[in-house]
C-alpha positions in Angstrom: 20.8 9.2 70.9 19.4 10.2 67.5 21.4 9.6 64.1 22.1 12.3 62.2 20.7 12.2 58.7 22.9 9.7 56.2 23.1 12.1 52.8 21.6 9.0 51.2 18.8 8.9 53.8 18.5 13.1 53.1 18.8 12.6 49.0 16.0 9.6 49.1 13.4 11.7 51.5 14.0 14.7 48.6 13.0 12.2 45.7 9.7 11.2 47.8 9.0 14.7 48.0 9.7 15.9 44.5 8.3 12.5 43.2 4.8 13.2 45.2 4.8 16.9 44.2 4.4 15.9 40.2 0.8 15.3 40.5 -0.1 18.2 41.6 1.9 20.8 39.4 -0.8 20.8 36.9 -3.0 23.1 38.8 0.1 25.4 39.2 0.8 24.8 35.9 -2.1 26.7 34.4 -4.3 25.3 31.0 -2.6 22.8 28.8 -1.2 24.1 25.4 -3.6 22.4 23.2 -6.6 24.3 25.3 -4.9 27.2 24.5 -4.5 27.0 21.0 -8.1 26.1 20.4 -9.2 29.0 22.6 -7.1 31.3 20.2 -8.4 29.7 17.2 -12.1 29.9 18.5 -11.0 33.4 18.7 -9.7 34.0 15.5 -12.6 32.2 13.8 -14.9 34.6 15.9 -12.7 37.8 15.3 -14.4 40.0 12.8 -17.5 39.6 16.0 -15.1 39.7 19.2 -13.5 42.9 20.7 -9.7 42.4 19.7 -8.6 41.4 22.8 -11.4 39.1 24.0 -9.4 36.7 25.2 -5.7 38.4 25.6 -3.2 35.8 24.6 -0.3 37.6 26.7 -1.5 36.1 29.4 -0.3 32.4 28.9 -3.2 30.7 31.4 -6.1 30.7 29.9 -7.9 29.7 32.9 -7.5 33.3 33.7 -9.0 34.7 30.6 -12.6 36.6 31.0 -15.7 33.6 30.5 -13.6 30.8 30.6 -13.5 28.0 33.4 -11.2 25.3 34.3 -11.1 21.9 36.2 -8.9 23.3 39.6 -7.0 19.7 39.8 -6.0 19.6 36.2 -6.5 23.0 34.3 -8.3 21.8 31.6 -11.4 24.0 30.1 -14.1 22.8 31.6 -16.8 25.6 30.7 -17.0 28.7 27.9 -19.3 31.5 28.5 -19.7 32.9 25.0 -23.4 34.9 25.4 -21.2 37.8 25.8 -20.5 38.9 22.2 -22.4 40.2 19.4 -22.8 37.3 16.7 -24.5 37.8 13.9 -27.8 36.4 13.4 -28.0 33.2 11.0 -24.0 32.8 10.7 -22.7 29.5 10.7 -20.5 28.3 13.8 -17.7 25.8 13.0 -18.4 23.8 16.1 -15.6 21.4 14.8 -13.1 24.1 16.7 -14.5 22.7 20.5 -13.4 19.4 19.9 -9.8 20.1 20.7 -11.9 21.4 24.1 -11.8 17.4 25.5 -13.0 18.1 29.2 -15.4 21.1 28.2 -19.1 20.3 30.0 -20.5 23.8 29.8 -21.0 25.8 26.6 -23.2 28.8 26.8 -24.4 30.6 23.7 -28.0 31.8 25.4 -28.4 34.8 23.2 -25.9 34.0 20.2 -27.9 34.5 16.7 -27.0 31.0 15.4 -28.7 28.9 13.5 -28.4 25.7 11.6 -28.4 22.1 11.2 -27.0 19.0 13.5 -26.8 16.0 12.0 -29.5 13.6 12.9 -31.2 16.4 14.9 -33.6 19.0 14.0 -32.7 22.2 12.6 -32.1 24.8 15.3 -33.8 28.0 15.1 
């Protein structure tokens, strides 16, 4: 004859489960804060160049916002598509506002008007 479940038995199975869920609420949990913040200030750099709303800050995952992508186990920004809006030709980019970006792999700027200098590297054109 089985034993009913012990309440200690019951509150020490609930602990496993809540205890092995943690690692995967990040995916649930949507992109980290500091992702988002350097999104929005990417955006307000960009802002007299971007539509007002390129990236709509209501909406508090910015893994769901238009040309971004994120890592599905963590929800870090993994990519930026930024071919996408009108920058003017020969304008300095402050490339110092990606670095908040830690797991980005993919930045696209095919068809960005940029040009300038990287250090120890040869003038882009």
């Amino acid at each position: 004859m089985a034993r009913p479940c012990t309440p200690s038995l019951a509150a020490a199975l609930l602990c496993l489960v809540i205890i092995s869920g943690e690692r995967f609420l990040p995916q649930c949990a949507g992109c980290p804060r500091d992702d988002r913040r350097a999104l929005l200030d990417i955006q307000s750099f960009l802002s007299e160049h971007l539509p007002l709303n390129y990236w709509d800050s209501s909406i508090r995952d910015c893994c769901q916002w238009r040309d971004v992508t994120c890592d599905s186990r963590t929800g870090r920004v993994t990519g930026l598509d930024l071919d996408a809006f009108p920058y003017p030709p020969a304008s300095p980019l402050n490339t110092s506002l990606f670095l908040p970006l830690e797991e980005l792999q993919s930045l696209s700027l095919k068809n960005v008007g940029i040009n300038g200098c990287m250090p120890g590297a040869d003038p882009l054109h």
